[in-house]
Legacy VTK file of the C-alpha trace (Angstrom):
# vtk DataFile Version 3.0
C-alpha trace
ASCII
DATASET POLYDATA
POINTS 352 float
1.422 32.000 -3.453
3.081 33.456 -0.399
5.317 31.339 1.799
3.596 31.634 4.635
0.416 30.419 2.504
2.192 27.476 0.715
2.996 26.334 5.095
-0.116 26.610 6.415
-1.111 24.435 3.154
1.315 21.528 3.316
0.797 21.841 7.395
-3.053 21.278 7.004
-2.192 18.305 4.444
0.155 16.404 7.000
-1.390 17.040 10.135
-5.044 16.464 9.353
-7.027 14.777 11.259
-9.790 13.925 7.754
-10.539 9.867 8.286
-9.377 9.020 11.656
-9.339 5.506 12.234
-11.292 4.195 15.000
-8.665 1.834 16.477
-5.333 3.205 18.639
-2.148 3.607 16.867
0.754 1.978 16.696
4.121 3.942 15.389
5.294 3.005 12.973
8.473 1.781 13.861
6.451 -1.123 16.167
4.426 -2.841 13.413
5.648 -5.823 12.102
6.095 -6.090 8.535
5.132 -9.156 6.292
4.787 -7.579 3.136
5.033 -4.225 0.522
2.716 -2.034 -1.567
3.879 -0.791 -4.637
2.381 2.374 -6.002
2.789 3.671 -9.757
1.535 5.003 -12.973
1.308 2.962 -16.723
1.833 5.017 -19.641
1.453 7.839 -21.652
-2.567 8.145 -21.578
-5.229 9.191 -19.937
-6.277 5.993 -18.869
-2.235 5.579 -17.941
-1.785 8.521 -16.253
-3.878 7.575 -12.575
-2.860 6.001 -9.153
-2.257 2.182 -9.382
-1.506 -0.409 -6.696
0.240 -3.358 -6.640
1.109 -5.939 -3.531
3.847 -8.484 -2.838
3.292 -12.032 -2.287
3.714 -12.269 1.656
7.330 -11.782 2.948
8.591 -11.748 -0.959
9.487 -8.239 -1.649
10.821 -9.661 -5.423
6.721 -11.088 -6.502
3.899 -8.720 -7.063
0.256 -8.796 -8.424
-1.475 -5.784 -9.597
-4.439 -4.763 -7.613
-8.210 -3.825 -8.674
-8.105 -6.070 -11.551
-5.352 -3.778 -13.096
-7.459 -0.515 -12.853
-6.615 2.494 -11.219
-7.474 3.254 -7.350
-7.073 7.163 -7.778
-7.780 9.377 -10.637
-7.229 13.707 -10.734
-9.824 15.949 -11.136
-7.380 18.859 -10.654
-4.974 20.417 -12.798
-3.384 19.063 -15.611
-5.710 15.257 -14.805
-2.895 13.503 -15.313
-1.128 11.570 -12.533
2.306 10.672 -12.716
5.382 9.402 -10.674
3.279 8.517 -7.198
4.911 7.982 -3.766
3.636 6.492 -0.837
4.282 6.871 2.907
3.183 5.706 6.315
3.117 8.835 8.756
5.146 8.081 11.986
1.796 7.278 14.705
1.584 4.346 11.516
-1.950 5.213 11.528
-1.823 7.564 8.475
-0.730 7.254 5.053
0.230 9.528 2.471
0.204 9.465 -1.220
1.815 12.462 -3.479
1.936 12.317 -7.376
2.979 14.774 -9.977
0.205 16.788 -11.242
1.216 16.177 -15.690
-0.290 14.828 -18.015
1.646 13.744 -21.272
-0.706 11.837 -22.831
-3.636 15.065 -23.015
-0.728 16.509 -25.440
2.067 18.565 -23.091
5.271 18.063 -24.487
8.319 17.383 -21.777
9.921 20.518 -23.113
6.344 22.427 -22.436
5.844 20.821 -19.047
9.230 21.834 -18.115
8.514 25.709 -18.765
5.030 26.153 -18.266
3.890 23.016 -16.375
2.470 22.597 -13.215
3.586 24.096 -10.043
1.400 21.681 -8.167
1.933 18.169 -6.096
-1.755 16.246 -5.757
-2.036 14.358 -2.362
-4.389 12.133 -0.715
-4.866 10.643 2.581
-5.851 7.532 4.269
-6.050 6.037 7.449
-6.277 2.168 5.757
-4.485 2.723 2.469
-8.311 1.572 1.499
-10.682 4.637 2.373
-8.954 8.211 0.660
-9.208 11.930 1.638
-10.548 13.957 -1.049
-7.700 15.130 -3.853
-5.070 18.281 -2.615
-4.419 20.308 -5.590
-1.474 21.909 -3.462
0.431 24.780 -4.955
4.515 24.072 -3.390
7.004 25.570 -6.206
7.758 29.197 -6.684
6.680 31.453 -9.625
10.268 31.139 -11.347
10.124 27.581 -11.308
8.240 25.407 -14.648
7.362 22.426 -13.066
7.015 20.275 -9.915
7.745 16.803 -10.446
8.486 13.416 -8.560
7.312 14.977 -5.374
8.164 13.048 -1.743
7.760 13.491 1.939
10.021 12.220 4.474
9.425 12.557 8.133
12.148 13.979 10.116
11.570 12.961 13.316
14.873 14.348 15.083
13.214 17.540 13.729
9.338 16.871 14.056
8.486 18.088 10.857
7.961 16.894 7.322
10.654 17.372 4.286
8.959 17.439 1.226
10.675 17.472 -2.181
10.322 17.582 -5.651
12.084 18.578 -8.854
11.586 22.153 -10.568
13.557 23.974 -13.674
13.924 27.224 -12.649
14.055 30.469 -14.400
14.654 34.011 -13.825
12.612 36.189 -11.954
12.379 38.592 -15.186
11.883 35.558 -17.647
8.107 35.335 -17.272
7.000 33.504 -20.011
9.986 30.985 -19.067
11.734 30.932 -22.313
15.189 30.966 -20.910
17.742 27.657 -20.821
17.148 25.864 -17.453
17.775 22.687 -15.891
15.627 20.580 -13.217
17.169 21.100 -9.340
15.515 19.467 -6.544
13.517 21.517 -4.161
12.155 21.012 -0.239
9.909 22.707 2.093
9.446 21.792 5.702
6.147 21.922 7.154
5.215 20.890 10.952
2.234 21.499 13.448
4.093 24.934 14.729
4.178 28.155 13.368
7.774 27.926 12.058
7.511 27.666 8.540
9.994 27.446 5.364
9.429 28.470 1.709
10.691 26.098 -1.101
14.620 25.900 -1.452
16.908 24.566 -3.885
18.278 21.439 -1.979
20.377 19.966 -4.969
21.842 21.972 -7.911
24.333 20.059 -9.509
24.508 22.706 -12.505
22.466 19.760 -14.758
19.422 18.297 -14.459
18.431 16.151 -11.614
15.423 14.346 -10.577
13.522 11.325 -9.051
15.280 11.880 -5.573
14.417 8.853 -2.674
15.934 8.798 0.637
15.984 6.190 3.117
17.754 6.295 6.514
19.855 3.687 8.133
21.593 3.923 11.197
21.284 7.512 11.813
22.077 8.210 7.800
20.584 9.381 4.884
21.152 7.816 1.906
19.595 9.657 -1.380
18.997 8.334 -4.407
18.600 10.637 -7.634
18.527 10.718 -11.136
21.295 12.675 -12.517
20.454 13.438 -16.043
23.250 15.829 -16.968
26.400 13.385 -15.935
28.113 16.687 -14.482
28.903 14.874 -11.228
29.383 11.227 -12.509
30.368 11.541 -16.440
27.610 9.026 -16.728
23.756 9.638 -16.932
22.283 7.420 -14.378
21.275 7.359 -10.729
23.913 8.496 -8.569
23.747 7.647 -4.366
25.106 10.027 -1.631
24.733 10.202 1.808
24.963 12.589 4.590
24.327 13.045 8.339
22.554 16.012 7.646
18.840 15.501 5.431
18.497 19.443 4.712
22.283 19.730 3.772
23.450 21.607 -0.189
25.010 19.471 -2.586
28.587 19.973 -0.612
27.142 18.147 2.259
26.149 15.251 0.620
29.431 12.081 -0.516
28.806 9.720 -2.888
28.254 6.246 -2.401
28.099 4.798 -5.798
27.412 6.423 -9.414
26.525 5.004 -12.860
24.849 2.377 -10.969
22.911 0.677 -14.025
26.663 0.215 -16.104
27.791 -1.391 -13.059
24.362 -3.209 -12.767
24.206 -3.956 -16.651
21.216 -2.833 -17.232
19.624 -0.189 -19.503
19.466 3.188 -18.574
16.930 3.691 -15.359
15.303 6.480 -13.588
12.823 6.732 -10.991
14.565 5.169 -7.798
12.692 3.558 -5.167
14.840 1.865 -2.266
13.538 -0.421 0.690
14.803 -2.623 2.956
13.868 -6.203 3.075
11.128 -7.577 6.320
12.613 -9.688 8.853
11.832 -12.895 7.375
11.315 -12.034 3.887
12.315 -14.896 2.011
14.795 -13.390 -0.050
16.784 -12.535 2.832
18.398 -9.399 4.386
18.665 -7.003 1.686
18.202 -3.242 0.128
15.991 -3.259 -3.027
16.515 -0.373 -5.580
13.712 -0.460 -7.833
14.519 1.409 -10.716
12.744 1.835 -13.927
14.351 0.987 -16.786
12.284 2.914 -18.971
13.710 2.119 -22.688
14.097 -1.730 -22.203
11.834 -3.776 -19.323
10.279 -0.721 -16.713
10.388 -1.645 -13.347
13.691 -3.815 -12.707
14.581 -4.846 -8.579
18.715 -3.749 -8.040
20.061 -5.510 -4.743
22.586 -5.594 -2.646
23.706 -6.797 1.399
24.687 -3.685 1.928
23.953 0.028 1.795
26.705 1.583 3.040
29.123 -0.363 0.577
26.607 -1.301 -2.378
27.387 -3.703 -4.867
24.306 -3.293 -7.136
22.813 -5.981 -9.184
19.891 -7.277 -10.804
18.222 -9.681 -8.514
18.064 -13.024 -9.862
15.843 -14.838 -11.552
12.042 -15.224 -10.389
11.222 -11.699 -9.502
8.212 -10.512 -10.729
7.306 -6.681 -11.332
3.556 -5.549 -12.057
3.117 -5.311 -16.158
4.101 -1.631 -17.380
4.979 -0.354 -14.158
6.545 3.401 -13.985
7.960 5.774 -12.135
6.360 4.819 -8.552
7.119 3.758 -4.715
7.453 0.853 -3.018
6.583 0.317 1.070
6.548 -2.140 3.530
2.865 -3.017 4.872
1.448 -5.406 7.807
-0.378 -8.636 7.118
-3.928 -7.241 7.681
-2.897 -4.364 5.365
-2.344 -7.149 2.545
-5.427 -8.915 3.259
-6.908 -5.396 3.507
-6.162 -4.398 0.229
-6.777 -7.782 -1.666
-10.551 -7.835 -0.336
-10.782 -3.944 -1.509
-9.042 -4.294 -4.500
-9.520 -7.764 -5.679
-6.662 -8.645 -8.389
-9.270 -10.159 -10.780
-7.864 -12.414 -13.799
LINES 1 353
352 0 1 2 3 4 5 6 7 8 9 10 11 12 13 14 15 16 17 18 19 20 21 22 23 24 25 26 27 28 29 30 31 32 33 34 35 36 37 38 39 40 41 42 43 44 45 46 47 48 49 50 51 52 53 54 55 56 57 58 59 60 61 62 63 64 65 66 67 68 69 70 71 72 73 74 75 76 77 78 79 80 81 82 83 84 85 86 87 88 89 90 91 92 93 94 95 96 97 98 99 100 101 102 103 104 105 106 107 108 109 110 111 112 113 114 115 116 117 118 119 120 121 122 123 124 125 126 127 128 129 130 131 132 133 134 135 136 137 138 139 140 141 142 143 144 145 146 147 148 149 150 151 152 153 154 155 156 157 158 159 160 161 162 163 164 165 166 167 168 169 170 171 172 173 174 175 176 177 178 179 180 181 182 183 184 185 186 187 188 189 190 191 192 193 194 195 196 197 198 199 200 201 202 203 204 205 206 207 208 209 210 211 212 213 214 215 216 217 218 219 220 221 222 223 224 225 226 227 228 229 230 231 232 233 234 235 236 237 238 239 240 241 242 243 244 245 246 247 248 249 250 251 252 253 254 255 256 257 258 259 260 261 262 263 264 265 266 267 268 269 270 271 272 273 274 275 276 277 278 279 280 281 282 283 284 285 286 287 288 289 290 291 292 293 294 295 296 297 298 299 300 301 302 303 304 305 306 307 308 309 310 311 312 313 314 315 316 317 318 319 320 321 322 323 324 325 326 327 328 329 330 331 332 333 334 335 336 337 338 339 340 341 342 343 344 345 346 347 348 349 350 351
């Protein structure tokens, strides 16, 4: 697929107008929060590999029940059927929400290695104006021909720019290699899309000459702060997540400082992947705090890291009484309004 084809794609994905909702907006940064939605995946399987919800107690972002009496919300039809590492986000009119997930499925036989070299090139989205009612599924083609796989996919609104940043991770191989056979290493990747008729193609936004993946960015007080799996230790000497920031969202690898590295050693945990940071609600009973939900994926999955504060972390496990929905991987986590929660609960009753 062209550039210009893969724009006018992710451009008709975030600025449809499918399932308008019939009451006036509110942006997003006007709602008031009172509690979080956790999105994520199970296991291995078919029946693991599909959309699953999970909300917070109100104003606890630490407690959280799985929705729909455990089952999934979404399922693929598309590609691969499998449905892996979802994220979820609210568009900025806070009238829209968007849900991406890698299109793999390891549990209908693809090895990582395969998936890697000849996986999907695909992200699978879905819409909704409720987080209740969904679009139909977006089998949407984003990485290039040279790359293996598009994984962990995320959108972040720029709003100084007015456009979306989407990412995800892809090994990459040379033009020549067509059957991908050649060493290669996951870099993260971004597009831009936006309702004009400026347009980008993908583009390597970290290469750290190692494998990275699972980025996450959140942005506080004018900056970003990315979180991202580095697998290869080349920046850290540790495998782990690693946390940079920058001024500048679209900036290479030199424009990015880090924050803090090897956070689970420092944490004490096991080794964790898939990072997922939010800020607390006013009033959540916890306190004022970032939560880096991580999964800790060879000792107890999803794990809540905290700390006062961002821009000088001390990360730790949160203490005891948190509770995490059974199984959880590689997912997102975002804040929601009161009638959301209620919403959701009456949709997707928790069951037993």
């Amino acid at each position: 697929m062209n550039p210009f084809a893969i724009f006018l794609t992710l451009t008709a994905i975030f600025t449809s107008t499918h399932a308008k909702p019939t009451t006036p907006s509110t942006p997003r940064s006007s709602l008031t929060y009172e509690a979080y939605l956790f999105v994520y995946f199970v296991r291995n399987s078919p029946g693991g590999e599909n959309i699953f919800l999970a909300a917070s107690a109100p104003g606890d972002i630490l407690t959280y029940t799985p929705l729909n009496a455990s089952a999934p919300i979404l399922t693929s039809s598309k590609g691969t059927l499998g449905l892996r590492g979802p994220f979820i986000t609210r568009a900025p009119t806070g009238d829209k929400f968007f849900l991406l997930a890698t299109d793999l499925s390891i549990g209908r036989g693809m090895s990582f290695t395969d998936a890697q070299r000849v996986g999907s090139r695909h992200i699978e989205v879905w819409e909704s104006p409720d987080l209740v009612h969904w679009s139909e599924q977006r089998h949407v083609l984003v990485a290039p021909p040279e790359a293996g796989n598009a994984w962990a996919p995320e959108a972040y609104f720029d709003e100084g720019r007015g456009e979306w940043f989407v990412f995800w991770a892809s090994s990459l191989y040379a033009e020549d290699d067509v059957e991908h056979t050649g060493k290669s290493y996951n870099r993260i990747l971004y597009a831009t899309t936006s309702d004009s008729v400026e347009f980008s193609e993908a583009r390597v936004w970290q290469d750290a000459g190692g494998s990275r993946y699972d980025a996450n960015v959140i942005e506080v007080d004018g900056v970003y702060h990315r979180f991202t799996k580095d697998d290869s230790g080349n920046a850290t000497g540790c495998r782990d997540i690693i946390h940079e920031k920058s001024s500048n969202l679209s900036a290479g690898l030199e424009g990015w400082d880090v924050v803090a590295s090897c956070i689970s050693t420092t944490a004490g945990v096991s080794e964790i992947e898939g990072p997922a940071v939010v800020k607390s609600n006013p009033g959540d009973v916890n306190g004022e705090k970032y939560v880096l939900f991580v999964d800790e994926f060879t000792g107890r999955r999803y794990i809540p890291l905290v700390t006062d504060d961002i821009s000088k972390p001390e990360w730790k496990l949160a203490g005891e009484g948190w509770v995490m929905p059974p199984s959880a991987r590689h997912g997102g986590v975002m804040p929601i309004t009161a009638a959301e929660r209620e919403a959701l609960l009456e949709a997707y009753p928790p069951g037993e």
